[in-house]
Wavefront OBJ file of the C-alpha trace (Angstrom):
o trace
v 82.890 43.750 -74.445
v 79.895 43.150 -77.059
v 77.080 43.976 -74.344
v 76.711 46.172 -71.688
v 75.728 44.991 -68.307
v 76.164 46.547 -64.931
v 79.622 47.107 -64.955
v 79.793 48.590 -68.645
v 77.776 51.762 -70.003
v 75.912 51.249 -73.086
v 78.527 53.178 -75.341
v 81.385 51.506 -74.506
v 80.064 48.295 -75.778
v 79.787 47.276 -79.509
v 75.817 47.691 -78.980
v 76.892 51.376 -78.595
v 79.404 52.262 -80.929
v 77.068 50.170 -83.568
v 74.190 52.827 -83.017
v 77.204 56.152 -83.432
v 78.016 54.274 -86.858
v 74.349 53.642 -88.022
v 72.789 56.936 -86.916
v 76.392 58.862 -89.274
v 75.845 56.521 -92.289
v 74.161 58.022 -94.874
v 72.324 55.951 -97.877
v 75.687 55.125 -99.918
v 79.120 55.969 -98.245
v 82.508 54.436 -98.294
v 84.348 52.448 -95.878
v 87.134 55.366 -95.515
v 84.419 57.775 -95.450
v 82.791 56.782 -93.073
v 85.855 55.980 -90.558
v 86.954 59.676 -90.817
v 83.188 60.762 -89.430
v 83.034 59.164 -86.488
v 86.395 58.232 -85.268
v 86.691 61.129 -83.407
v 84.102 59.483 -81.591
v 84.411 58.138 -77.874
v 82.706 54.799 -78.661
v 84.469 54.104 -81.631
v 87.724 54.977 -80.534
v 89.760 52.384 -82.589
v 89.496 50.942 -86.417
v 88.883 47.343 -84.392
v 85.572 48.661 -82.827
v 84.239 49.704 -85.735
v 84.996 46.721 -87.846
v 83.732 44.747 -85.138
v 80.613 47.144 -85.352
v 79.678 46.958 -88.909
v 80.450 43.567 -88.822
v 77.893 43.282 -86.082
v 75.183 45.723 -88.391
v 76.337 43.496 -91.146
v 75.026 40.285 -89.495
v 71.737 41.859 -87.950
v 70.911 42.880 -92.122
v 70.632 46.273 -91.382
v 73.454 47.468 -93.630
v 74.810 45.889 -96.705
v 77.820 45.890 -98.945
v 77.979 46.803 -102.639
v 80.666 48.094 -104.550
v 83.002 48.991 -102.444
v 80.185 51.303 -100.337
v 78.217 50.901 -97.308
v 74.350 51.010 -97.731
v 71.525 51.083 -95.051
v 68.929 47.991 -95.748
l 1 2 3 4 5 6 7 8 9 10 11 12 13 14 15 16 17 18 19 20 21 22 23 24 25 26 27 28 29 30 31 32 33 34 35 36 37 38 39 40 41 42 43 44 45 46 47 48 49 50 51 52 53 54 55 56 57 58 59 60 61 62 63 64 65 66 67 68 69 70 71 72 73
């Protein structure tokens, strides 16, 4: 599920496990990199959620692509 409501918490939605992958991103990481920080996570528990996450961060321009990295906007 993309948003919580009352049935869902906040972190296990994509609104959630978006904010665990924005608050570990540094200014210039990797894709790999930054999979092995946080999915030890509970609200990024699989490599779908969090593709599904950046791709959500991705479309609301507040990270970026470039070179093979990850970089806050």
């Amino acid at each position: 599920m993309i948003m919580p409501n009352k049935y869902l918490k906040e972190e296990d939605t994509l609104l959630g496990s978006s904010a665990v992958i924005f608050n570990n991103l540094t200014d210039k990481q990797s894709l790999s990199e930054l999979w092995d920080k946080v999915k030890q996570d509970d609200a990024v528990y699989n490599f779908e959620r969090f593709i599904l996450s950046l791709d959500m961060l991705y479309l609301l321009d507040v990270i970026d692509f470039n070179e093979n990295n990850i970089i806050k906007v």
